[in-house]
C-alpha positions as CSV (number, residue, x, y, z in Angstrom):
1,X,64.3,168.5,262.1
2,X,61.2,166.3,261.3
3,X,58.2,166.0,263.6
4,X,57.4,162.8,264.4
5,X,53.6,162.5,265.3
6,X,51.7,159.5,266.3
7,X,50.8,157.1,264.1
8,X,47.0,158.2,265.2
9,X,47.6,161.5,264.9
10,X,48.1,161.8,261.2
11,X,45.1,163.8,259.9
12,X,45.2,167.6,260.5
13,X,42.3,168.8,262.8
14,X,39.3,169.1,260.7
15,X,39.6,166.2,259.0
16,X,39.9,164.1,262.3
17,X,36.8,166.3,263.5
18,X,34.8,164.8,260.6
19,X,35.6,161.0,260.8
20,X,34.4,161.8,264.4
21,X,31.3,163.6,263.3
22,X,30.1,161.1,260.8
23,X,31.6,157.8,263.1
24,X,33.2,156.3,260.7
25,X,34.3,153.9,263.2
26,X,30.5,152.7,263.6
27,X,30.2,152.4,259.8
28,X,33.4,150.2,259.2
29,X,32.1,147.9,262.1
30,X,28.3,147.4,260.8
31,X,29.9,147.2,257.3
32,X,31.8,143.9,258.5
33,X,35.1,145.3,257.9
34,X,37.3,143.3,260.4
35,X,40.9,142.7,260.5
36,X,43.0,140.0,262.6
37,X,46.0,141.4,263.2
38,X,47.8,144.6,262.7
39,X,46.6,148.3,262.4
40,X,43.1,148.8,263.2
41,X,40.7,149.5,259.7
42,X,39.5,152.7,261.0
43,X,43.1,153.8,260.9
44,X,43.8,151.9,257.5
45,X,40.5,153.5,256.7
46,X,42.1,157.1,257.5
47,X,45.1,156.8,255.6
């Protein structure tokens, strides 16, 4: 049977820890990155 994991809970561990670590989500948003609709960029980002 297959696993289904979150759609935010892709990423194994450490990578998740670094994306944390170097906020990644801070860099998208003073980088302008926006979106209107849909999955979030830091997600998009992740993938």
């Amino acid at each position: 049977m297959i696993d289904q994991n979150s759609q935010y809970n892709q990423l194994p561990k450490e990578l998740d820890s670094v994306f944390s670590e170097l906020e990644m989500n801070k860099h998208l948003r003073q980088a302008g990155i926006k979106k209107s609709f849909g999955f979030s960029c830091s997600y998009l980002f992740q993938l």
